[in-house]
C-alpha atoms as one frame of an Amber mdcrd trajectory, in Angstrom:
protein
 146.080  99.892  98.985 144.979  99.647  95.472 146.257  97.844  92.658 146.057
 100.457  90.100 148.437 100.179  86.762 151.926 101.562  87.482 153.218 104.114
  84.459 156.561 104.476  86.626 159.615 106.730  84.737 162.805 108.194  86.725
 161.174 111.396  86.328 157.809 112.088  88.364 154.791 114.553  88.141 154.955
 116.870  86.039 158.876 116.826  85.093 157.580 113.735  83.593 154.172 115.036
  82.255 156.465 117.831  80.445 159.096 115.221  79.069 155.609 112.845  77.773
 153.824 115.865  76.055 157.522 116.904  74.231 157.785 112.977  72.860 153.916
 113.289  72.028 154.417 116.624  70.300 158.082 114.835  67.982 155.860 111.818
  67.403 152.684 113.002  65.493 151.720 109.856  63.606 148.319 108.254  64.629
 149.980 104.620  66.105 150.357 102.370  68.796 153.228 104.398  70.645 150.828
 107.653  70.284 148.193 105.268  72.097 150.935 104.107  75.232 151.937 108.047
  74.719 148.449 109.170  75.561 147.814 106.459  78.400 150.799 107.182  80.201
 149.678 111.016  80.219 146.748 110.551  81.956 147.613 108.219  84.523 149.866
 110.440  85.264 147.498 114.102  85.328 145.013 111.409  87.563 146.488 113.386
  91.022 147.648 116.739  89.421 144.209 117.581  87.050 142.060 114.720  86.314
 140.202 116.405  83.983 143.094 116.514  81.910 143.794 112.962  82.306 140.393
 112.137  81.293 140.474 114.171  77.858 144.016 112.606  77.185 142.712 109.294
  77.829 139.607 109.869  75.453 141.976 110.547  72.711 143.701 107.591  73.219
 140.721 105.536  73.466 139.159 107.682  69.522 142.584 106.085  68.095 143.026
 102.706  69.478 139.670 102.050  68.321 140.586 103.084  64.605 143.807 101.089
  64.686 142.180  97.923  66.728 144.410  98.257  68.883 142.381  96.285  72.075
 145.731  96.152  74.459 146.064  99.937  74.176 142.164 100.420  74.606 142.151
  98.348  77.515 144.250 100.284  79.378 143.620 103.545  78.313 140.348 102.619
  79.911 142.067 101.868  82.984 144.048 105.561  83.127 140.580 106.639  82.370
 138.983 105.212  85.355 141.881 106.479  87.823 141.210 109.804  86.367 137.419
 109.253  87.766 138.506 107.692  90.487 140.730 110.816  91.756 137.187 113.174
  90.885 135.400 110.783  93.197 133.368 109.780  89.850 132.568 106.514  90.705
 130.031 105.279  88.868 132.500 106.612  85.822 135.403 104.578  87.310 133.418
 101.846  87.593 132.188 101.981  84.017 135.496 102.238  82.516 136.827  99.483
  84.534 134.612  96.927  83.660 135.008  98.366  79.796 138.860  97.358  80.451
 137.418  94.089  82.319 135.897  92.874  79.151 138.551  93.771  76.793 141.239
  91.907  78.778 138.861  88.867  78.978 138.775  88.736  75.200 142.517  88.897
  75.130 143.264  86.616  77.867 145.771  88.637  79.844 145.240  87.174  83.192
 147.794  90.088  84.538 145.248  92.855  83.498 142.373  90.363  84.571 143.608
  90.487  88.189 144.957  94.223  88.012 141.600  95.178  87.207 139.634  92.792
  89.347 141.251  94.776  92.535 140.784  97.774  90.921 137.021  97.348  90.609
 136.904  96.099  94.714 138.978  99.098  95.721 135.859 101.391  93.963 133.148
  99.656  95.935 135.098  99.679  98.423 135.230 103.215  98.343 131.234 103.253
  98.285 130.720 101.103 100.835 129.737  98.300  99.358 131.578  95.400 101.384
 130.006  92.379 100.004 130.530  93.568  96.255 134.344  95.121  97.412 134.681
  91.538  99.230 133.742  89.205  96.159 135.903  91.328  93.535 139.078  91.207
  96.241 138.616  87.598  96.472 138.139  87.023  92.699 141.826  89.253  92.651
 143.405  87.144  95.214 142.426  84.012  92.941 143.739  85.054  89.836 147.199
  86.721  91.551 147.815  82.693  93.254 147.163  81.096  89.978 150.024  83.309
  88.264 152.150  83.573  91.540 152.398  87.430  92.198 153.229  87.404  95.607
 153.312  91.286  96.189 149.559  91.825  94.566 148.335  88.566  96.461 149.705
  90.320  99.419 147.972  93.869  98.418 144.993  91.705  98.048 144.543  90.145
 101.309 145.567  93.300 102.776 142.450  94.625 100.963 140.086  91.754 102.350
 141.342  92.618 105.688 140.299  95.898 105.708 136.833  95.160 104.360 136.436
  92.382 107.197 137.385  95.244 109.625 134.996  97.148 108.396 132.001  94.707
 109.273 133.835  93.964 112.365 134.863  90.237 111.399 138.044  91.345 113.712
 139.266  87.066 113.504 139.036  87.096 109.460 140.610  90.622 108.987 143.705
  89.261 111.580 143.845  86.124 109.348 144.182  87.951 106.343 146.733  90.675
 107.586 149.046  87.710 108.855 148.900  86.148 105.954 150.177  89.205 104.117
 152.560  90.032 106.730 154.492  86.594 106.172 154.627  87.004 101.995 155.754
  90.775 102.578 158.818  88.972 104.935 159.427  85.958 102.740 160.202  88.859
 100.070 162.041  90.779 102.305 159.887  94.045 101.614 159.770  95.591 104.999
 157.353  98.984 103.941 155.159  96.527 103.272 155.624  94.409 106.687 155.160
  97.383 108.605 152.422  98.568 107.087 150.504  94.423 107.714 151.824  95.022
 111.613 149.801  98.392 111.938 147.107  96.661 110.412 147.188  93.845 113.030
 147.584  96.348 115.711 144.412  98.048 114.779 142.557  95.184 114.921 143.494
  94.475 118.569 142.710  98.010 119.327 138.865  96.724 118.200 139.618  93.924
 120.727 140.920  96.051 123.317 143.759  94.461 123.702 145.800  97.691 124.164
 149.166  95.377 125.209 148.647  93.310 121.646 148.234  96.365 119.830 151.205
  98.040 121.348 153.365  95.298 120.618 152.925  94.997 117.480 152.678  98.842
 116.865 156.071  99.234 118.293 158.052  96.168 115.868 156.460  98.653 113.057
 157.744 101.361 114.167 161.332  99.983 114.286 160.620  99.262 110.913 160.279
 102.545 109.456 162.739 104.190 111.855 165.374 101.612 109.529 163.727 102.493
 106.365 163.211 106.469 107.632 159.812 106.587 106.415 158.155 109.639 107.798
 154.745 109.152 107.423 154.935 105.575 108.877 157.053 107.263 111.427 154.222
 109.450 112.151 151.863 107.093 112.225 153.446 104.695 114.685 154.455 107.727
 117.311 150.322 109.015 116.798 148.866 105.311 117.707 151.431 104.069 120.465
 150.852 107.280 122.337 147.214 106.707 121.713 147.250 103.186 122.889 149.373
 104.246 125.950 146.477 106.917 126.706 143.976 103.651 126.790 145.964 101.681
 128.974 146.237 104.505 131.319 142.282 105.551 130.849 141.776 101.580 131.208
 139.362 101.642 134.109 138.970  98.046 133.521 141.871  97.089 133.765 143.212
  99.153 136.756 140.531  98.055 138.651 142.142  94.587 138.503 145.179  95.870
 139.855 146.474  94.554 143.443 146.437  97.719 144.926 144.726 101.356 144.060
 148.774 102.203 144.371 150.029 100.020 142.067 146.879 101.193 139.954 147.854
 104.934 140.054 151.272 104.041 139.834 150.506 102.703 136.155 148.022 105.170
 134.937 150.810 107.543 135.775 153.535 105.612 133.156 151.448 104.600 130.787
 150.516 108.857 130.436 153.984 109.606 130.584 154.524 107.107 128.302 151.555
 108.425 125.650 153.180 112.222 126.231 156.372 111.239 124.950 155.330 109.722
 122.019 152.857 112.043 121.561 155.352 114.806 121.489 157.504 112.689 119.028
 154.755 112.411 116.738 154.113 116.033 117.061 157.924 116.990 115.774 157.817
 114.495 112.781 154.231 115.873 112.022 155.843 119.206 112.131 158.953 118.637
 110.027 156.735 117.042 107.433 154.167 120.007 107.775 151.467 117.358 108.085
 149.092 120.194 108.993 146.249 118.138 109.500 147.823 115.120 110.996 149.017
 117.741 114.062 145.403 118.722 114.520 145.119 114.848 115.883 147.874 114.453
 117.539 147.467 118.169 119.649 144.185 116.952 120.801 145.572 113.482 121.443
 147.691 115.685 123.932 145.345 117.618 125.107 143.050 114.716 126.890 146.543
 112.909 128.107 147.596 115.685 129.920 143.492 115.934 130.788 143.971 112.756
 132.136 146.834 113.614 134.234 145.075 116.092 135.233 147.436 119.096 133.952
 144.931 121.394 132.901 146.793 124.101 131.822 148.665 122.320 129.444 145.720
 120.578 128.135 144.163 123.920 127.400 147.514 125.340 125.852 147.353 122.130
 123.090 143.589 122.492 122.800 143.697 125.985 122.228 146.521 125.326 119.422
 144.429 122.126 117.918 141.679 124.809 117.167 143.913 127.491 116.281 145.857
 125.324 113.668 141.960 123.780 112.368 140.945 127.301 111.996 143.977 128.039
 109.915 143.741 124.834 107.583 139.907 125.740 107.167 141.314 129.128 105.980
 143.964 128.124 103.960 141.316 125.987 101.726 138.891 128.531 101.875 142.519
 130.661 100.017 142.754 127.927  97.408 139.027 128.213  96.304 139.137 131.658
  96.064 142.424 131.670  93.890 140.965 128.963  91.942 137.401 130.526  91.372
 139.993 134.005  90.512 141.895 132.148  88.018 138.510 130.760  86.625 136.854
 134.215  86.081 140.303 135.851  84.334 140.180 132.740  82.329 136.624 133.316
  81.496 137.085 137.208  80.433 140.182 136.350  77.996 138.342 133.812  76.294
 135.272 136.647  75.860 138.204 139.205  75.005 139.530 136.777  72.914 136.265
 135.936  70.866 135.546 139.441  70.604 138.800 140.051  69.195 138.080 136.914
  66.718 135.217 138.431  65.406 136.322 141.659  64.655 139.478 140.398  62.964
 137.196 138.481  60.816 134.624 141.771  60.432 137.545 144.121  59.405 138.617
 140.987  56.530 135.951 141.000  55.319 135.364 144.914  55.205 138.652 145.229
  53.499 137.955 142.696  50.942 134.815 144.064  49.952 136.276 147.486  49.939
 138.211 146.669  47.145 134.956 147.209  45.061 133.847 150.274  47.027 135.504
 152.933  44.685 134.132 155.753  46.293 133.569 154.516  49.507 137.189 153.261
  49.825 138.680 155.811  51.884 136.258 155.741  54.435 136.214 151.781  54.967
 139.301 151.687  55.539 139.589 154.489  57.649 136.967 152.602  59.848 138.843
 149.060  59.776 142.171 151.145  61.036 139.858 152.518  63.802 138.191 148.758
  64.879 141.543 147.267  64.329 143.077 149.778  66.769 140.967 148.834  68.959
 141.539 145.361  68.860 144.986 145.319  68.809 144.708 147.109  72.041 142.489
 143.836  73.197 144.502 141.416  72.515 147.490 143.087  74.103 146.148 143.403
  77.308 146.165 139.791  77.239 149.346 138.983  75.868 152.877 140.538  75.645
 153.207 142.044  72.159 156.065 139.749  70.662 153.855 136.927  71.583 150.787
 138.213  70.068 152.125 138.810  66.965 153.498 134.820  67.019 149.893 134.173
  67.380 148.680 136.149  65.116 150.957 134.554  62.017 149.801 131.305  63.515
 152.908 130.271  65.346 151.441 127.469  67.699 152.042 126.230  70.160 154.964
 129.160  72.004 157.237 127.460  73.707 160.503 129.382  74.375 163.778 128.469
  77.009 165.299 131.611  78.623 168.990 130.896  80.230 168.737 134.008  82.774
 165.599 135.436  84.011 163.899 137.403  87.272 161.056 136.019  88.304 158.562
 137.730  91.507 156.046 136.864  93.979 154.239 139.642  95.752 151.522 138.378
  98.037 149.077 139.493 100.803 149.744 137.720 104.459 146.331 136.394 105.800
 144.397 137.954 102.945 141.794 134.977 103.830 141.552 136.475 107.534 141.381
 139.663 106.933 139.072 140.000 104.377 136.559 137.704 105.773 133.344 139.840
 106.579 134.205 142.549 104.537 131.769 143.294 101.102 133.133 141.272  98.175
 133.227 144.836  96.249 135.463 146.249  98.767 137.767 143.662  98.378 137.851
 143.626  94.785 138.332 147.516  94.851 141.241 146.655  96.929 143.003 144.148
  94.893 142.198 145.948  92.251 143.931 149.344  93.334 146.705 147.568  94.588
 147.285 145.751  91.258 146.974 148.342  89.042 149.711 149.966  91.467 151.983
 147.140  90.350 151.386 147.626  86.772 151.780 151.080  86.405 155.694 150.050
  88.464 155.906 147.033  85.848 155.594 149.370  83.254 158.171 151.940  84.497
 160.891 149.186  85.154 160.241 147.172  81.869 158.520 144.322  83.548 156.406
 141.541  82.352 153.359 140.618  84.563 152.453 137.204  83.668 149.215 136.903
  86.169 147.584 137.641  89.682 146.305 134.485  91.470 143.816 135.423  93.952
 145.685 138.088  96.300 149.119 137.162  94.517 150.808 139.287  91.746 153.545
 137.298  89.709 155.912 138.999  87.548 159.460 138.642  85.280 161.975 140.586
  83.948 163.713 138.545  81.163 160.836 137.863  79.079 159.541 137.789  76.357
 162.464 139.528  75.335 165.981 138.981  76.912 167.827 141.678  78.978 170.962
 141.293  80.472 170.005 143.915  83.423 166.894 141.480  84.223 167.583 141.563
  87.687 168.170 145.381  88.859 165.176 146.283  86.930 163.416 143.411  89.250
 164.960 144.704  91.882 164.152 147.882  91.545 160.688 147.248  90.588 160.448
 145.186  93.885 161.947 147.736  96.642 159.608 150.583  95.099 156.360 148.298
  95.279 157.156 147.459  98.514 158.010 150.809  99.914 154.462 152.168  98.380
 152.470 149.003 100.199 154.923 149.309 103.327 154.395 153.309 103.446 150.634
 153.267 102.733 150.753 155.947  99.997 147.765 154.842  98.842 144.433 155.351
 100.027 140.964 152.769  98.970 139.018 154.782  96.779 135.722 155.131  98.904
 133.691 155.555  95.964 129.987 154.561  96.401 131.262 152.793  99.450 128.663
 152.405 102.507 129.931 155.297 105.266 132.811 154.310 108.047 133.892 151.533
 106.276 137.148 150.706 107.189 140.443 151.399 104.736 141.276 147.770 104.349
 144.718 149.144 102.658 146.080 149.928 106.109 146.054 146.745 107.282 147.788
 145.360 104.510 151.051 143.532 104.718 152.972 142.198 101.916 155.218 139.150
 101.811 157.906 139.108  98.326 160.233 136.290  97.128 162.515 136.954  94.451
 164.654 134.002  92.057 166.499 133.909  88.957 167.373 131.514  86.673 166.970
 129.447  83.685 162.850 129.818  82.629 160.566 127.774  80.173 157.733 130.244
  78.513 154.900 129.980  76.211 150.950 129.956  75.744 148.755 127.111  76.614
 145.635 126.311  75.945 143.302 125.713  72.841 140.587 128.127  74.171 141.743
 130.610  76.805 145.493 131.670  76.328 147.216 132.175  78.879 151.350 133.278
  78.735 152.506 131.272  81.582 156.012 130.355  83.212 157.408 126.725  84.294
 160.581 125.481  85.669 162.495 125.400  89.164 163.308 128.844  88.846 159.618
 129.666  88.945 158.918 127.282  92.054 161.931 128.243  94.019 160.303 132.214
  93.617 157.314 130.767  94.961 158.587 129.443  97.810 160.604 132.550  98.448
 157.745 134.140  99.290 155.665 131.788 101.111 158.713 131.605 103.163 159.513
 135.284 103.771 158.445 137.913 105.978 156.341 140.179 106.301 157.104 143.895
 104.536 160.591 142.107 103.364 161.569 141.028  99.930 163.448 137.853 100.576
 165.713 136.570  97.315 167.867 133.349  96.811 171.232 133.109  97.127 171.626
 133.145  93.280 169.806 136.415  92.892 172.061 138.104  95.031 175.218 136.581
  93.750 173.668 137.684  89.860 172.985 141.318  90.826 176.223 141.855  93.106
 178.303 140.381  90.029 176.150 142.388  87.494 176.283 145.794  90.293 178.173
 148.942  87.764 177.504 152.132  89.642 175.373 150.418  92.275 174.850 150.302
  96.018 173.639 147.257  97.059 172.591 146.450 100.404 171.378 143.092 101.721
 171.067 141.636 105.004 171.654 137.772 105.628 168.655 135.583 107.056 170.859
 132.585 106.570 169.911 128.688 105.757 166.465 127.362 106.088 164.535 125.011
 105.076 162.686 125.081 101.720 159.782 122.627 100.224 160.737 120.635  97.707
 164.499 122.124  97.482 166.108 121.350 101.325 168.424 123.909 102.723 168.772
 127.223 101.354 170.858 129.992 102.212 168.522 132.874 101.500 169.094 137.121
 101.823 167.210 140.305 102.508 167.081 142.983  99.632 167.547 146.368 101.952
 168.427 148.946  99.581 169.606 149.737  95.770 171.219 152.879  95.444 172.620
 154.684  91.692 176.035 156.194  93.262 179.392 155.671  92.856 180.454 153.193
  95.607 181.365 149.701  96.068 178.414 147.093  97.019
């Protein structure tokens, strides 16, 4: 519950990082609103790539410094620090906070004195440090009373709550969250009055006063059932099932029943009572695909139905709590392989690229001193043709042609808006799982037979493969250069590279492979999401170009595949629509899978590409 600096727009992430870096880019004078510019960038990169928010807040910091401007430093400081924060850099967040400390001393802004004053708790916090978190909180809390900020002298005492929890000063930390509780009502901000209730009922869980606990547990969740807040849903359903599995595990307090029958009688409601809530909390958990959340709450249900002594159910939940751990561990195990991917094709463009910089500036210099060669003329400039050749050929394996010629006459940065494009996701199912235990040179021999696959079908179809991230290939038809049949060559480009993974046609090439080794292409399956739409395109980067995509259209692709199914190529309801309009002498077959549910976009009605046939028949 941190006080951090709020850099709040009606756009958010990086919609909003996008619409900052095009104002950055129109204003290019070295001012004041380049400094906010700059500040509000990096707060803003601290949750997507903090490492990007850092270097954006270093350049605000080099030119707030040469215009004195000591507001702007401050709190470029303080974007800084989040930045840190988010990398788990303390002692860097720390540094720059106290930096923006000092400043806002100098200037007397008590606001930014207070902001910061939290800020600084909420790091030691963070490491531990109670008695330093404790005396910054309080030093907040003092400064937020003197200029009347009720909502950051609530945050605040919420804070020192939390820190007296932690040293298990249970009767300050209930002090404190009551206190916040009643400014959160007097201003009528109930997220924040549920959130002081589930604080009080954790402290009477330390108590063990299950009863107190639940009471207050419950009055949040009616809270955030009114204000349909899912995750404080979740939370809520999780703990009152939890706290109905200690009253019913209680031995304590069933002892002190009047009867061992009116004892069972209330073990067996309170554990009916933690099921059902338990079960609640596993649907919301599930809606929200709060993958790690349901990990708790299974094994929550596992030892109440232990307790009840259902032991076949417990083992069905247990089994599924370690099933769904394994598959989270696997899933970040995915990530860090696509990352360290990206990070090594990265790497070899900028070596392809510096290669290619230093022969361009060899072959200049060859030319220009072949203009005093006489003789010798011919024969330099036969061998510049030759290394230029050569290079050319570099530099367009990294980039499409029309864009490397930009580059080359200096066009930069490439930023280009497409009204109508394809754009594909073709990607491995489980690749994690299944490759685990095989040799890393087997896999790569894999990927990379598979790949090349793809490019040699790119190629045929006129398609533009714009990267492979780990075991996913992404491609577009559309770009760099429009084409008004963009989506039948996709389409076409899709069905065959399917039918060539779904067939097997191709075989691993065993090459100095260790005998009986398994052909890891046989147990391939492929998932495919297709989209089209309007597409932003360019190269980014100072050091290692990339030609990348952006936009909804791009997203919505994405999560056509993560969505699909196995061996089908699933497309949105726009693709179809464009290549059923666009059909000429064209069969095309597609099978309905109907609305679902999509990330980020809600209900989609998405389709099936079956079949694309060149006759003469209607679609």
């Amino acid at each position: 519950m941190l006080c951090h600096s709020s850099f709040i727009g009606q756009k958010q992430g990086q919609a909003l990082i996008d619409s900052l870096l095009h104002e950055l880019e129109i204003h290019k004078a070295e001012d004041t609103v380049t400094v906010n510019l700059l500040t509000d960038i990096s707060f803003q990169y601290n949750d997507i790539n903090p490492d990007k928010g850092i270097e954006y807040a270093r350049q605000g910091i080099n030119i707030a410094e040469k215009l004195k401007f000591k507001s702007g430093l401050a709190w470029c400081y303080v974007s800084q620090a989040v930045c840190y924060w988010s990398k788990s850099v303390n002692t860097k967040a720390l540094e720059s906070y106290f930096k923006a400390l000092k400043i806002f001393e100098e200037l007397g802004d008590k606001k930014g004195i207070a902001t910061n004053l939290g800020n600084i708790g909420g790091v030691y916090h963070k490491l531990n440090d109670y008695p330093k978190a404790l005396e910054y909180y309080q030093k907040a809390l003092k400064s937020n009373e003197e200029l009347g900020r009720k909502r950051a002298i609530a945050t605040n005492l919420s804070n020192i709550g939390v820190i007296y929890q932690a040293q298990a000063d249970y009767q300050r930390a209930l002090e404190n969250y009551l206190k916040a509780m009643k400014i959160y009502e007097e201003m009528g901000y109930k997220t924040g009055v549920a959130s002081a209730l589930g604080n009080i009922g954790e402290v009477y869980v330390h108590l063990k006063k299950y009863d107190k606990a639940l009471e207050y547990n419950l009055k949040s969740l009616s809270i955030n059932k009114e204000l349909n807040n899912k995750n404080g849903l979740l939370y809520n359903l999780d703990y009152i099932g939890f706290l109905y599995y200690k009253l019913a595990t209680d031995t304590l307090g069933n002892r002190n029943e009047q009867s061992p029958s009116i004892s069972l009688f209330r073990k067996e409601l309170y554990l009916k009572q933690a099921l059902d809530y338990y079960l609640k909390a596993r649907d919301v958990a599930e809606n929200i695909q709060a993958a790690s959340e349901l990990v708790v709450i299974y094994n929550g249900i596992t030892d109440a139905y232990k307790a009840a002594n259902n032991w076949q159910k417990a083992y069905l939940y247990a089994d599924s709590a370690y099933k769904l751990n394994d598959s989270i561990f696997s899933r970040q195990n995915q990530i860090i392989i696509a990352k360290l991917d990206a990070r090594r094709e990265n790497e070899v463009k900028e070596k392809e690229l510096i290669i290619y910089r230093e022969r361009d500036k060899f072959q200049k210099m060859v030319i220009w001193d072949a203009a005093f060669a006489g003789v010798l003329l011919f024969l330099f400039l036969f061998i510049v043709w030759r290394e230029r050749g050569k290079s050319e050929k570099l530099l367009l394996n990294i980039l499409p042609s029309v864009i490397a010629k930009r580059l080359k006459k200096k066009e930069y940065p490439i930023a280009d808006y497409f009204e109508e494009a394809s754009v594909i996701f073709i990607d491995i199912a489980d690749f994690t799982k299944m490759s685990s235990g095989s040799p890393p040179q087997e896999i790569v021999t894999m990927l990379n037979q598979v790949f090349t696959e793809f490019d040699h079908l790119a190629s045929k179809y006129g398609i533009e493969k714009i990267k492979t991230i780990g075991d996913c290939y992404m491609a577009a038809a559309g770009i760099p250069l429009q084409r008004e049949d963009h989506a039948h060559s996709m389409a076409a480009f899709a069905l065959e590279a399917m039918s060539v993974i779904n067939n097997k046609k191709m075989s691993l090439d065993v090459k100095n492979m260790k005998p009986g080794t398994p052909n890891l292409l046989s147990a391939l399956e492929f998932r495919c999401g297709i989209n089209c739409g309007p597409v932003v395109a360019g190269v980014i980067g100072e050091k290692k170009f990339i030609y990348d995509l952006w936009g909804d259209t791009v997203n919505t692709a994405s999560r056509m595949e993560e969505n699909g199914i196995v061996g089908r190529i699933q497309v949105t309801d726009r693709f179809k629509n464009k290549l059923t309009i666009d059909n000429g002498q064209l069969t095309i077959k597609f099978e309905e899978r109907g609305e679902m549910e999509i990330k980020g976009k809600g209900m989609m009605k998405t389709w099936f590409l079956v079949e694309l046939c060149h006759e003469s028949k209607n679609s």
